[in-house]
PDB file of N, CA, C, O and CB in Angstrom:
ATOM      1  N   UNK A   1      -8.456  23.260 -16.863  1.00  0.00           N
ATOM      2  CA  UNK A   1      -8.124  22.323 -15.821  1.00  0.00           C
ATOM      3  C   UNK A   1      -6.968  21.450 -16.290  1.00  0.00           C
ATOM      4  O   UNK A   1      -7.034  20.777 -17.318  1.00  0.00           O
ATOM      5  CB  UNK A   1      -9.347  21.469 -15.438  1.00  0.00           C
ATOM      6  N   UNK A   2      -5.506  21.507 -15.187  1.00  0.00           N
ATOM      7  CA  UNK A   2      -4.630  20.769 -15.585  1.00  0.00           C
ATOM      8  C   UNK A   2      -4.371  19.093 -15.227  1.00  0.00           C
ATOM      9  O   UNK A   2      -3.663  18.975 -14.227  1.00  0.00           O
ATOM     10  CB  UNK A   2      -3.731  21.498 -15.259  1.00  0.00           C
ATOM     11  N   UNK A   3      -4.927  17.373 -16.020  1.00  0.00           N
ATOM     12  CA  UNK A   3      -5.200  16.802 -15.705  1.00  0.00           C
ATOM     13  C   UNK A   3      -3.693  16.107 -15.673  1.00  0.00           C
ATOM     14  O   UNK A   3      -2.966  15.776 -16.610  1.00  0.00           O
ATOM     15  CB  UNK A   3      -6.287  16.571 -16.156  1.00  0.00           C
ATOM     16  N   UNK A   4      -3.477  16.001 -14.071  1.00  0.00           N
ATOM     17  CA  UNK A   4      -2.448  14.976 -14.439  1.00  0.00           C
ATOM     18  C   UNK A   4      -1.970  13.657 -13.628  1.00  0.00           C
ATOM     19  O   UNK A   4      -1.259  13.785 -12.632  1.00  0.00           O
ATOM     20  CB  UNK A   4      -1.355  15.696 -14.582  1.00  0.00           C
ATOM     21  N   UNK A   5      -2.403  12.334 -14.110  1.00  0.00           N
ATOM     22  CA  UNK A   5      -2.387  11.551 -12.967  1.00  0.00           C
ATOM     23  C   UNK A   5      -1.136  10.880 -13.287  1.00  0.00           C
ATOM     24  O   UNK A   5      -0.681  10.676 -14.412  1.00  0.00           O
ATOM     25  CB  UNK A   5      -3.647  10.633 -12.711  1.00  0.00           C
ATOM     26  N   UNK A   6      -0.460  10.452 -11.767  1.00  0.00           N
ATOM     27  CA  UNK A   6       0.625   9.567 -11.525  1.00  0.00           C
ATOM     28  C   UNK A   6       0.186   8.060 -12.091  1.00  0.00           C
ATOM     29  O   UNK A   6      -0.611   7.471 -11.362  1.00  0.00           O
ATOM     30  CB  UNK A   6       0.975   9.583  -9.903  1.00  0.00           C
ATOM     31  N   UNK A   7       0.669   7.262 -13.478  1.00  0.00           N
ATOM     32  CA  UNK A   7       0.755   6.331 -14.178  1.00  0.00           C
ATOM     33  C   UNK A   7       2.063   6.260 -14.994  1.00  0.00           C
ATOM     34  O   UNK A   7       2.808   7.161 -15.380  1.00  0.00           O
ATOM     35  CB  UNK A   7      -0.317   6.333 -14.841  1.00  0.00           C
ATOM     36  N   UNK A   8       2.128   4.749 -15.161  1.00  0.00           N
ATOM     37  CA  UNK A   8       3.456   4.398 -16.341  1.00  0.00           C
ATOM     38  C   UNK A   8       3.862   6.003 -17.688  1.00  0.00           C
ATOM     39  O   UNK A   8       4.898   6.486 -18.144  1.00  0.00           O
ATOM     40  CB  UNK A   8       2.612   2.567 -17.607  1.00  0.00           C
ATOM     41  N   UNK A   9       2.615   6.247 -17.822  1.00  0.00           N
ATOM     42  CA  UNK A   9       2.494   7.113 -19.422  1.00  0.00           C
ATOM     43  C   UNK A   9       3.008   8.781 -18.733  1.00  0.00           C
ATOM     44  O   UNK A   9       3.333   9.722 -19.458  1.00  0.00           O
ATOM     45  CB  UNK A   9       0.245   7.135 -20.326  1.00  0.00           C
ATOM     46  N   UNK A  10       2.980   8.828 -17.354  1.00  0.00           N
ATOM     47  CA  UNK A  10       3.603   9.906 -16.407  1.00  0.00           C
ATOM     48  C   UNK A  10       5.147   9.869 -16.769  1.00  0.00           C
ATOM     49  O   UNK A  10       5.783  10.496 -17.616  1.00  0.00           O
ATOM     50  CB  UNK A  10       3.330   9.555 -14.691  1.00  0.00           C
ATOM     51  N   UNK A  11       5.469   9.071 -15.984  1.00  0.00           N
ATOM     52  CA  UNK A  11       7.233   8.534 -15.892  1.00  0.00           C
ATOM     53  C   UNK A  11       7.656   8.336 -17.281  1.00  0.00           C
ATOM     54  O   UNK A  11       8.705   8.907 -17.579  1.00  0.00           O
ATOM     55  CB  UNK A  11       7.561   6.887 -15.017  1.00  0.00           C
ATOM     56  N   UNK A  12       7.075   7.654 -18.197  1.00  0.00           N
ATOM     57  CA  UNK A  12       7.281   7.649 -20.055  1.00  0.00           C
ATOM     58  C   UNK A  12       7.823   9.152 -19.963  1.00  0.00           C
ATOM     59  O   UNK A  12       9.033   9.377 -19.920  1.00  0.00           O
ATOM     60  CB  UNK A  12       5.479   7.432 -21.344  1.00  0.00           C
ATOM     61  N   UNK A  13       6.657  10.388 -19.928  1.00  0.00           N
ATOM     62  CA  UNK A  13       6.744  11.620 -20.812  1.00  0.00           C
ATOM     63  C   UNK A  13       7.643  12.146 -19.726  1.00  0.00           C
ATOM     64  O   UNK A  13       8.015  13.119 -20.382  1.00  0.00           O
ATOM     65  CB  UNK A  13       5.257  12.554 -21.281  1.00  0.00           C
ATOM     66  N   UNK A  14       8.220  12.264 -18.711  1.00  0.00           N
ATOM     67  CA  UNK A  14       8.549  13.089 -18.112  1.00  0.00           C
ATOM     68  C   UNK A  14      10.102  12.612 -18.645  1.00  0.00           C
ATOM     69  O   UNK A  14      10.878  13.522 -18.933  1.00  0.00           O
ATOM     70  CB  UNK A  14       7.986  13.173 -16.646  1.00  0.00           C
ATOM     71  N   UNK A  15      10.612  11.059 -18.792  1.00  0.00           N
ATOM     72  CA  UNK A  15      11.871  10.508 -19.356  1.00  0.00           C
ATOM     73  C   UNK A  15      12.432  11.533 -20.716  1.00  0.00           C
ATOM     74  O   UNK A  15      13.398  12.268 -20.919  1.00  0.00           O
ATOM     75  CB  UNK A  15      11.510   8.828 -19.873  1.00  0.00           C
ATOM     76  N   UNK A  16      11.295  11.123 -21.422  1.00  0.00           N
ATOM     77  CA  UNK A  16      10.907  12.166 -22.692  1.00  0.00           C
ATOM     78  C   UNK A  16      11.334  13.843 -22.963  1.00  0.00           C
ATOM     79  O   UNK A  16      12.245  14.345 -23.621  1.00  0.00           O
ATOM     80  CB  UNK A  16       9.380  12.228 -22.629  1.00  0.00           C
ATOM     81  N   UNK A  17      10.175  14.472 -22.094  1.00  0.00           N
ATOM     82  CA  UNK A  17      11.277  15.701 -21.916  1.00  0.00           C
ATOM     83  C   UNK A  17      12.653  15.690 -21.574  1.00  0.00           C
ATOM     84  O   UNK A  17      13.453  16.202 -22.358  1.00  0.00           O
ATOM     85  CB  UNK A  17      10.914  16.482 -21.008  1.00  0.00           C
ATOM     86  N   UNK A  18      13.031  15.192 -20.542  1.00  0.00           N
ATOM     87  CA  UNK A  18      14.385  15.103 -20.003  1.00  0.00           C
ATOM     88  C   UNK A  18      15.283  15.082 -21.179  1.00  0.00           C
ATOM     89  O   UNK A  18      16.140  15.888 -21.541  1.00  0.00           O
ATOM     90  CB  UNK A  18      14.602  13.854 -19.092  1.00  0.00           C
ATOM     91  N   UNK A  19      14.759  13.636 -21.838  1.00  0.00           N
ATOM     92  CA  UNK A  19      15.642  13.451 -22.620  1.00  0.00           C
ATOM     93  C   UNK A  19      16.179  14.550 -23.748  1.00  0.00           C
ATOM     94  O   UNK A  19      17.320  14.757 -24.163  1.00  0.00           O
ATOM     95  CB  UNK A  19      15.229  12.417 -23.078  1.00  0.00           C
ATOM     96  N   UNK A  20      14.591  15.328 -24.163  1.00  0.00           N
ATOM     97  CA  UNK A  20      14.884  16.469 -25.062  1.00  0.00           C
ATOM     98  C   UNK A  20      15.276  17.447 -24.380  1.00  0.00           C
ATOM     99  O   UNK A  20      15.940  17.935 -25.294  1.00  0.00           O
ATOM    100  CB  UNK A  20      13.872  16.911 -25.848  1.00  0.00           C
ATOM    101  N   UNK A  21      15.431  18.157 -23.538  1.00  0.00           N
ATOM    102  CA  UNK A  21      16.170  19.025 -22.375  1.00  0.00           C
ATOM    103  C   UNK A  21      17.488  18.888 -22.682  1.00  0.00           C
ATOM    104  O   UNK A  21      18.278  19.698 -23.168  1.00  0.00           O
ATOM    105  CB  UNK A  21      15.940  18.567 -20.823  1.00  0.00           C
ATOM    106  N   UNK A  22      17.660  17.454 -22.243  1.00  0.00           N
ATOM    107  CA  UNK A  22      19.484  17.114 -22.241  1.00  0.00           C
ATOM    108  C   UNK A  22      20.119  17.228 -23.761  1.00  0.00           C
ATOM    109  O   UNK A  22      21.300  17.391 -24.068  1.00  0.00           O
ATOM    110  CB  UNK A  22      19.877  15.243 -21.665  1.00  0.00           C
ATOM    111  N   UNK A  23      18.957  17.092 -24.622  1.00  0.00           N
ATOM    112  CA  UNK A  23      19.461  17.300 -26.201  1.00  0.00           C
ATOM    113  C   UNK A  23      20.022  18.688 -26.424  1.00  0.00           C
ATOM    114  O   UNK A  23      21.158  18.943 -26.823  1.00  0.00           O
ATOM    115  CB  UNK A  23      18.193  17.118 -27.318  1.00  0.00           C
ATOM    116  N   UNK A  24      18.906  19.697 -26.059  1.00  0.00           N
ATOM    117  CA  UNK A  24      19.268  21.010 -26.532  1.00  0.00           C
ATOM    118  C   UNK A  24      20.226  21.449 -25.716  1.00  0.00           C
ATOM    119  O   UNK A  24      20.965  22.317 -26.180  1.00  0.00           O
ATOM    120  CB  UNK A  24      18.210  21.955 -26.602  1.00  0.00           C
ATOM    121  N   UNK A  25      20.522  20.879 -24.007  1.00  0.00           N
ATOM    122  CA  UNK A  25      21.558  21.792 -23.213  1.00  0.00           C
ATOM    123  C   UNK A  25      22.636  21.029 -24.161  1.00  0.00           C
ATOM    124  O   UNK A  25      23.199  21.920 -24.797  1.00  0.00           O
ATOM    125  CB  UNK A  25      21.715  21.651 -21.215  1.00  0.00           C
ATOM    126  N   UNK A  26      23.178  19.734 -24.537  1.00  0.00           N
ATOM    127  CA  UNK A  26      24.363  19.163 -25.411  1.00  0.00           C
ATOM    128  C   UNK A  26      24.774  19.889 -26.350  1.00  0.00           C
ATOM    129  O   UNK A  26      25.928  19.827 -26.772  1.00  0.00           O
ATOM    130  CB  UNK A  26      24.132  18.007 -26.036  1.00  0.00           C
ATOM    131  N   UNK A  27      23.859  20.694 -26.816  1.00  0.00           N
ATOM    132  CA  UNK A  27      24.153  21.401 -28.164  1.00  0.00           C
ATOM    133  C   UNK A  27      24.780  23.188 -27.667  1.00  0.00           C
ATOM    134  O   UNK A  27      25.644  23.910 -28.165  1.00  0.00           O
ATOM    135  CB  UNK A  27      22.372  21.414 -29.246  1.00  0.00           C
ATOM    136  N   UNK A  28      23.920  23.349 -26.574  1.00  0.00           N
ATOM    137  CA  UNK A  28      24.874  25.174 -26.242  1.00  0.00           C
ATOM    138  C   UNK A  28      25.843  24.749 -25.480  1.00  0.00           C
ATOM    139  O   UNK A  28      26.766  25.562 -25.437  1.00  0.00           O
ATOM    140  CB  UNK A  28      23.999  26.677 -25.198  1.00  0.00           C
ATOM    141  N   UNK A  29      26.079  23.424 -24.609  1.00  0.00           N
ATOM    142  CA  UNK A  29      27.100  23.406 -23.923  1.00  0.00           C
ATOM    143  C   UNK A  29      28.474  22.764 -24.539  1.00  0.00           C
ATOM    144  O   UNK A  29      29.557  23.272 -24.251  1.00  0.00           O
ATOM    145  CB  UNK A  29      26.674  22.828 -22.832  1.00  0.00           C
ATOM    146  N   UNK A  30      28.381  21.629 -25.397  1.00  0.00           N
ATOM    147  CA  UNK A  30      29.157  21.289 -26.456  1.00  0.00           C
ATOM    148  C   UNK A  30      28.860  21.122 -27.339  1.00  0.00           C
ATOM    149  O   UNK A  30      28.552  19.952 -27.566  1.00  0.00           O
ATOM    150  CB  UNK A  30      29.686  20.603 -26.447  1.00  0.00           C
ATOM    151  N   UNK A  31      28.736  22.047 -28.393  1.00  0.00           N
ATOM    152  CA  UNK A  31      28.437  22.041 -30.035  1.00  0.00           C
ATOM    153  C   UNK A  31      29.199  21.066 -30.663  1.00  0.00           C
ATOM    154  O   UNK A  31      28.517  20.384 -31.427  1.00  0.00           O
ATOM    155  CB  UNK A  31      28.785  23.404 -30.802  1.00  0.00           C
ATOM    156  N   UNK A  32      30.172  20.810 -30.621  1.00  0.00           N
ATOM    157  CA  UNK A  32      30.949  19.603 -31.316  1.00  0.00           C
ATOM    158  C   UNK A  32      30.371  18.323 -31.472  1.00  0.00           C
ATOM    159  O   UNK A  32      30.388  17.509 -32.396  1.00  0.00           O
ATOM    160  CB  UNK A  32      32.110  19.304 -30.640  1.00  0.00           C
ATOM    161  N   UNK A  33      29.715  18.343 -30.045  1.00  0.00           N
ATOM    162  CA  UNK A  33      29.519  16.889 -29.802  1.00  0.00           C
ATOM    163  C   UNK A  33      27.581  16.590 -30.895  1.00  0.00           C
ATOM    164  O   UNK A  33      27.102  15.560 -31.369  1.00  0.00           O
ATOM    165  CB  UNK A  33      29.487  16.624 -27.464  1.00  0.00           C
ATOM    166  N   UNK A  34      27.155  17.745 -30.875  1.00  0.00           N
ATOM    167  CA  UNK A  34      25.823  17.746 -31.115  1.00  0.00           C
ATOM    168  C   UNK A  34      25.894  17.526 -32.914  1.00  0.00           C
ATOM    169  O   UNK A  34      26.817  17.657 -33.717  1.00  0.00           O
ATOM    170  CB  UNK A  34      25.061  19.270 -30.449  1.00  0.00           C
ATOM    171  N   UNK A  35      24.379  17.118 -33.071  1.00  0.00           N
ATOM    172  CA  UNK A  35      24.544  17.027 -34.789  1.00  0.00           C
ATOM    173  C   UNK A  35      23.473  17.957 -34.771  1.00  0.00           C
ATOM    174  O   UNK A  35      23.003  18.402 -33.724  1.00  0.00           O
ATOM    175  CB  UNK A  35      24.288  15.402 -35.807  1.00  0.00           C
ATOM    176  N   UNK A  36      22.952  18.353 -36.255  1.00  0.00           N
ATOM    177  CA  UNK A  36      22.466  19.451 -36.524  1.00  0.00           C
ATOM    178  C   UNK A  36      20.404  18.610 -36.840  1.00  0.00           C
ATOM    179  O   UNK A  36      19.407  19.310 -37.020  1.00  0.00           O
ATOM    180  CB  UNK A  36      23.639  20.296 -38.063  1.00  0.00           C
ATOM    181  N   UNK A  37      20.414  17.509 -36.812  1.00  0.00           N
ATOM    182  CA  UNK A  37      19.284  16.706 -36.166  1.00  0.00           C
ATOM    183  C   UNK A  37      18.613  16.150 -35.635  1.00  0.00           C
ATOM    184  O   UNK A  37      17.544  15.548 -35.741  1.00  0.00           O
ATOM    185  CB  UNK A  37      19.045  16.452 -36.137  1.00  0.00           C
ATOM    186  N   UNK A  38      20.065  16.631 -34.351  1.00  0.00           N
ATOM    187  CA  UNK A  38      19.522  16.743 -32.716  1.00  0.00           C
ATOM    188  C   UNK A  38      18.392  18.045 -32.734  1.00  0.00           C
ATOM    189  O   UNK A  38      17.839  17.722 -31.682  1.00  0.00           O
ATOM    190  CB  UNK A  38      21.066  17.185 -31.441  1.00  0.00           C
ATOM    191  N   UNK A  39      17.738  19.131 -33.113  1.00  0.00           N
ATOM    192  CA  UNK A  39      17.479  19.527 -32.425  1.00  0.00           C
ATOM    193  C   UNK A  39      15.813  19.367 -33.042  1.00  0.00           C
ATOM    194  O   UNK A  39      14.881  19.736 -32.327  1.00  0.00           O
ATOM    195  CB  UNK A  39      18.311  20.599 -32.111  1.00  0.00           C
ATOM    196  N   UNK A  40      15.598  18.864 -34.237  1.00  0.00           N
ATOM    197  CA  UNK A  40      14.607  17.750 -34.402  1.00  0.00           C
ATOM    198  C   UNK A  40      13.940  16.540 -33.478  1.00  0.00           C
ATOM    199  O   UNK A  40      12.722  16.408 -33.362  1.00  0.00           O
ATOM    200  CB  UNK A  40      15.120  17.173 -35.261  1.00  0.00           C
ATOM    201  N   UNK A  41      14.655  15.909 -33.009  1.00  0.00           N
ATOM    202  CA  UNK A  41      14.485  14.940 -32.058  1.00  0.00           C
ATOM    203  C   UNK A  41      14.303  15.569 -31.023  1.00  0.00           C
ATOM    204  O   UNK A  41      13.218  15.325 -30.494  1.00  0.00           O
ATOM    205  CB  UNK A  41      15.420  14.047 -31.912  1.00  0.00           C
ATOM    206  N   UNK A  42      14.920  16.274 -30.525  1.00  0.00           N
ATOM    207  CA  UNK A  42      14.314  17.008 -28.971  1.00  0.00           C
ATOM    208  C   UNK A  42      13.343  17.715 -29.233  1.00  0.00           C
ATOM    209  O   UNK A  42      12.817  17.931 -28.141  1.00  0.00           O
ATOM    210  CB  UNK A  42      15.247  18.016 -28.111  1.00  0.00           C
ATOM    211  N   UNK A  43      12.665  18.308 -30.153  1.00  0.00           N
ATOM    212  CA  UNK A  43      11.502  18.590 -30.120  1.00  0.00           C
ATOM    213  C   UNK A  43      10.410  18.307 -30.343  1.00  0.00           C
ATOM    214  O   UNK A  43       9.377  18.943 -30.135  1.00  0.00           O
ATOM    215  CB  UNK A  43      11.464  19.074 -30.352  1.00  0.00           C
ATOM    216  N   UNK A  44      10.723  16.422 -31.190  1.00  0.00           N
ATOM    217  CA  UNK A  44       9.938  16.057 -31.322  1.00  0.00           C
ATOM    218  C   UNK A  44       9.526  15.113 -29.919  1.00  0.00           C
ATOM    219  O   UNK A  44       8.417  14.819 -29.472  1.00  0.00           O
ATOM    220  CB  UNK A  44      10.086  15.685 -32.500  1.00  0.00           C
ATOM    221  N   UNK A  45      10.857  14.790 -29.452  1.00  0.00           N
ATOM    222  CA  UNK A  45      10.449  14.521 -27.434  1.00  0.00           C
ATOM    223  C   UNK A  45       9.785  15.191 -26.978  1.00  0.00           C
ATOM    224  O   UNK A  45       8.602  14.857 -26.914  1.00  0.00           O
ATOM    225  CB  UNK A  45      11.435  14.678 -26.272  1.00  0.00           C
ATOM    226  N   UNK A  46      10.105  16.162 -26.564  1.00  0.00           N
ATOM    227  CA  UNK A  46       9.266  17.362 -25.917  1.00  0.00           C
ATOM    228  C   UNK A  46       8.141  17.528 -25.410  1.00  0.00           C
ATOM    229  O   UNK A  46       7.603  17.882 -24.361  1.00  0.00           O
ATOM    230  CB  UNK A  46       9.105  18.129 -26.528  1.00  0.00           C
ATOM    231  N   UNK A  47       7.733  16.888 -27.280  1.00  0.00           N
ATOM    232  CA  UNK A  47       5.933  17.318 -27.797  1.00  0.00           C
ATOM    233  C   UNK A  47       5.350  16.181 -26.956  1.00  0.00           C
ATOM    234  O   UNK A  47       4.435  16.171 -26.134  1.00  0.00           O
ATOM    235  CB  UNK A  47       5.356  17.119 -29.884  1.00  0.00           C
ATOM    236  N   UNK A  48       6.210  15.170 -27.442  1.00  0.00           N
ATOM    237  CA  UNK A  48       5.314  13.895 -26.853  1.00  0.00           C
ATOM    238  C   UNK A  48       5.450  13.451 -25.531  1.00  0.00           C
ATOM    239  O   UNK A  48       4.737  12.653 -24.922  1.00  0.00           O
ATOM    240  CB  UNK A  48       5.561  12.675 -27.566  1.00  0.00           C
ATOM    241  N   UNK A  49       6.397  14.026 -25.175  1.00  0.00           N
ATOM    242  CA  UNK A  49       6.494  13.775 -23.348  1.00  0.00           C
ATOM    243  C   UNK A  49       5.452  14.647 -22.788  1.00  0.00           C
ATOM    244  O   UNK A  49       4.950  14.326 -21.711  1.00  0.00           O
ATOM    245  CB  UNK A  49       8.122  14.303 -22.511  1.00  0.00           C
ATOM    246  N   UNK A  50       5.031  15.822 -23.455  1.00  0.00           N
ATOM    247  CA  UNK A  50       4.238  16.692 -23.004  1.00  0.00           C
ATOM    248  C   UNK A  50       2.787  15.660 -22.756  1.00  0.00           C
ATOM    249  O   UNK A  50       2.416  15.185 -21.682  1.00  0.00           O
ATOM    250  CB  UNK A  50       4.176  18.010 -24.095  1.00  0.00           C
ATOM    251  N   UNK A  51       2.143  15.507 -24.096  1.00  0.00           N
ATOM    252  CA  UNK A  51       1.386  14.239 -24.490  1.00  0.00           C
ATOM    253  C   UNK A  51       0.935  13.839 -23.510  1.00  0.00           C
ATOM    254  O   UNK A  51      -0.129  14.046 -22.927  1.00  0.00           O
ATOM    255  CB  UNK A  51       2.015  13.198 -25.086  1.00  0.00           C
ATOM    256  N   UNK A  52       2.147  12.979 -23.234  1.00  0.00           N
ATOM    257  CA  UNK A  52       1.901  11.627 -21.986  1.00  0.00           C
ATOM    258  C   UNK A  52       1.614  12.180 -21.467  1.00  0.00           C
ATOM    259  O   UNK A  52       0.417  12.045 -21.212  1.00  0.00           O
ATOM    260  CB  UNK A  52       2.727  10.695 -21.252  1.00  0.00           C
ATOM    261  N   UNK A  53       2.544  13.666 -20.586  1.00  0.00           N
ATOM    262  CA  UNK A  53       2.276  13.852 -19.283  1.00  0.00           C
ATOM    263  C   UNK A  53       0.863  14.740 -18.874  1.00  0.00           C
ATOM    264  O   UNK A  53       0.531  14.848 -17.693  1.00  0.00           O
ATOM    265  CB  UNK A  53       3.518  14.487 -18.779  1.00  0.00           C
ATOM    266  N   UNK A  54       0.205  15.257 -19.794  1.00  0.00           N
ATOM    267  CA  UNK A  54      -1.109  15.950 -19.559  1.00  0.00           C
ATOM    268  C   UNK A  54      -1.831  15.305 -20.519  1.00  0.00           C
ATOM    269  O   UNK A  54      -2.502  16.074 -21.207  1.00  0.00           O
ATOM    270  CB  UNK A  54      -1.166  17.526 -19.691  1.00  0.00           C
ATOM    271  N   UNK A  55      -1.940  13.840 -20.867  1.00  0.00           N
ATOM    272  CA  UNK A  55      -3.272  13.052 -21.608  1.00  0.00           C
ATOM    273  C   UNK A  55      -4.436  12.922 -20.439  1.00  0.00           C
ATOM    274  O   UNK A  55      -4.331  12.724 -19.229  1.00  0.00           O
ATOM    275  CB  UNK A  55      -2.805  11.266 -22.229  1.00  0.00           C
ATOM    276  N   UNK A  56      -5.466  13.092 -21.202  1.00  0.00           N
ATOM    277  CA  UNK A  56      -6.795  13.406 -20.504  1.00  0.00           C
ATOM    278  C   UNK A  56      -7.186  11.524 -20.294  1.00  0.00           C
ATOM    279  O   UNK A  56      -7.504  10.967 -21.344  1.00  0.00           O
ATOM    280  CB  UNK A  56      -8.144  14.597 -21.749  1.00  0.00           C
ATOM    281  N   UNK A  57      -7.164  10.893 -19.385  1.00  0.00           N
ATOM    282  CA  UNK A  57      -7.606   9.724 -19.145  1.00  0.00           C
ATOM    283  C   UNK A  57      -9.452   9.602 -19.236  1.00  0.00           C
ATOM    284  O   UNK A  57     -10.291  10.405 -18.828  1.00  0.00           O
ATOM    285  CB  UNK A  57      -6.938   9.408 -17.734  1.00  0.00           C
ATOM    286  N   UNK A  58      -9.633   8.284 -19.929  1.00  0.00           N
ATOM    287  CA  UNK A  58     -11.270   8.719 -20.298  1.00  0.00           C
ATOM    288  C   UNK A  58     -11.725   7.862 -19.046  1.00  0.00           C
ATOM    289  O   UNK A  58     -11.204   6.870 -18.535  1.00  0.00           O
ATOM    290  CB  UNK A  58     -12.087   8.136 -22.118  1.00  0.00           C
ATOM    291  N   UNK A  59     -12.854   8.563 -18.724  1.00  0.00           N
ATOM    292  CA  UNK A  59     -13.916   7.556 -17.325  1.00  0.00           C
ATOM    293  C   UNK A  59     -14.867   7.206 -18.161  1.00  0.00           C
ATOM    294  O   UNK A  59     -15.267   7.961 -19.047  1.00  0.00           O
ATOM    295  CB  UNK A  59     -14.782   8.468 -15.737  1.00  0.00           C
ATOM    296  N   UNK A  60     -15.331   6.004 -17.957  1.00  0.00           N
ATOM    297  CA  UNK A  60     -15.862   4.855 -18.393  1.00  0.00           C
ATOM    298  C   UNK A  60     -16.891   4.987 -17.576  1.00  0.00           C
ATOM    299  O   UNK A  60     -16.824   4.379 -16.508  1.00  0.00           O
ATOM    300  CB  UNK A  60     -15.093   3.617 -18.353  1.00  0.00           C
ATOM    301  N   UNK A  61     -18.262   5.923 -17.906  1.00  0.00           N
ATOM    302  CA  UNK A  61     -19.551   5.818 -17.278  1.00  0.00           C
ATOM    303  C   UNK A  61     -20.305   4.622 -17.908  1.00  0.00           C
ATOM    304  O   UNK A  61     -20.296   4.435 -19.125  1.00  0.00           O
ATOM    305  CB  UNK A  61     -20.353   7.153 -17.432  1.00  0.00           C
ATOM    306  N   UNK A  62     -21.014   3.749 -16.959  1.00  0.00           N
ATOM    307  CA  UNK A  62     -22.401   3.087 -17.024  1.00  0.00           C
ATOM    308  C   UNK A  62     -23.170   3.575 -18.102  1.00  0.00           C
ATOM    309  O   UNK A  62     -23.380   2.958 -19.146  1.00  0.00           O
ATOM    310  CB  UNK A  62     -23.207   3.288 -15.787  1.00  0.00           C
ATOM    311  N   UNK A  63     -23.766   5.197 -17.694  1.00  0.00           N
ATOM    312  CA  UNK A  63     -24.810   5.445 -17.869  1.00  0.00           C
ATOM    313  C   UNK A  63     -24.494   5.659 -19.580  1.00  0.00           C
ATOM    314  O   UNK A  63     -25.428   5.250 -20.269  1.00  0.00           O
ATOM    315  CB  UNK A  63     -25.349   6.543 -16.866  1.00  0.00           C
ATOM    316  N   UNK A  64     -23.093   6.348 -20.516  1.00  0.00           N
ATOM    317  CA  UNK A  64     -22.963   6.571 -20.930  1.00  0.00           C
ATOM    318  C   UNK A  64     -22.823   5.231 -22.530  1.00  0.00           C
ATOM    319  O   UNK A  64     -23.070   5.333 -23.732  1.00  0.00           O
ATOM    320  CB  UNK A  64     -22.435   7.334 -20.181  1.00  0.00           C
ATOM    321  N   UNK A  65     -22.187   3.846 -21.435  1.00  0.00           N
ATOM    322  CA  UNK A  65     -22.073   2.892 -22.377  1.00  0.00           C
ATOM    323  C   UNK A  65     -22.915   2.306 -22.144  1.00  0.00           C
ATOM    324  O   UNK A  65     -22.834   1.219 -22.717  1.00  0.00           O
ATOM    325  CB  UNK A  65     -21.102   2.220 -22.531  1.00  0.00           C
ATOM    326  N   UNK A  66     -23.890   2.420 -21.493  1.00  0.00           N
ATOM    327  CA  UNK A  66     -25.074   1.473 -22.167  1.00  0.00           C
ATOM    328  C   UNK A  66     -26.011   1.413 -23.140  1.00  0.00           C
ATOM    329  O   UNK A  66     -26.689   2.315 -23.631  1.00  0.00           O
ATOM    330  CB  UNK A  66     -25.754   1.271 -21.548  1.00  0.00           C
ATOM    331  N   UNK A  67     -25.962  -0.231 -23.458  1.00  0.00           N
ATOM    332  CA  UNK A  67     -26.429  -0.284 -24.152  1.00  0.00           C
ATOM    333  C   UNK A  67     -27.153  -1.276 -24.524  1.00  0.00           C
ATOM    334  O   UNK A  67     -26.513  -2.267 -24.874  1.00  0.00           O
ATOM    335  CB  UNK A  67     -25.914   0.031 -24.593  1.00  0.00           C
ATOM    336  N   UNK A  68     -28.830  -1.380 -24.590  1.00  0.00           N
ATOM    337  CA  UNK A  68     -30.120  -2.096 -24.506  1.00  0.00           C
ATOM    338  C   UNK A  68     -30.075  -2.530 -25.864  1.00  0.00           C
ATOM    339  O   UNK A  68     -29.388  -2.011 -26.743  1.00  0.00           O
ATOM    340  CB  UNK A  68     -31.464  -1.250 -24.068  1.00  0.00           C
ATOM    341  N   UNK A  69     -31.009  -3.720 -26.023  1.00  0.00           N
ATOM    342  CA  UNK A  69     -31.487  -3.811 -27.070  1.00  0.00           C
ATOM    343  C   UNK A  69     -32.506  -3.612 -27.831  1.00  0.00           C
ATOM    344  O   UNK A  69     -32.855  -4.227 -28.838  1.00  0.00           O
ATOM    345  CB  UNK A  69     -31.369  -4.380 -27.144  1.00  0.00           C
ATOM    346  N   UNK A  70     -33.192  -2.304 -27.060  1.00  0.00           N
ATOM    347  CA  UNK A  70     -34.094  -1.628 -28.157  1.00  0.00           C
ATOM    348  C   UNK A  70     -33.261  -0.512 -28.971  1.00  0.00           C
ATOM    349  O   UNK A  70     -33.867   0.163 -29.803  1.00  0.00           O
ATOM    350  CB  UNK A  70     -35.450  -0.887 -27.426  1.00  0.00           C
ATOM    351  N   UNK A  71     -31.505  -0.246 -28.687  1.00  0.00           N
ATOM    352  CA  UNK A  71     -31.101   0.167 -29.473  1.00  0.00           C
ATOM    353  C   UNK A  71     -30.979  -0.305 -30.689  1.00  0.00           C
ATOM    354  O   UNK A  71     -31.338   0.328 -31.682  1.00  0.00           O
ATOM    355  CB  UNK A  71     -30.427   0.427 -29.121  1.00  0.00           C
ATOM    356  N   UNK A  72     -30.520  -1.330 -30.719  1.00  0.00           N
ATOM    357  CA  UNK A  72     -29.750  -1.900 -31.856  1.00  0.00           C
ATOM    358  C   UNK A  72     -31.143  -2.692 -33.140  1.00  0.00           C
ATOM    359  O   UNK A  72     -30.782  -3.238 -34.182  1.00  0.00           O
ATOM    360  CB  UNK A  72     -28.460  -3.296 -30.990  1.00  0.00           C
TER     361      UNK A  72
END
């Protein structure tokens, strides 16, 4: 199941890829301009735009956080 909700951490990772996208097209479209640890950084964007954009948001059950004090 692919979880993906519209939030700030959405628009973050999707900036993210872009940004590593635009890294690697800089480098086949003008090599001059690119350094050779650009293509480090765009993949380390990538990863983490990915991240953001399919992080599993946790639901916060009742039943799950409660907690009595015949636990403790």
């Amino acid at each position: 199941m692919v979880n993906v909700d519209f939030s700030p951490a959405l628009v973050l990772g999707m900036g993210f890829v872009a940004c590593g996208l635009s890294l690697y097209q800089l480098r086949r479209i003008q090599p001059e301009l690119s350094r050779d640890f650009d293509v480090v950084v765009s993949s380390i964007a990538i990863f983490c735009g990915g991240i953001l954009v399919f992080q599993v948001r946790a639901v916060c059950r009742p039943e799950v956080l409660h907690l009595s004090a015949s636990h403790l």
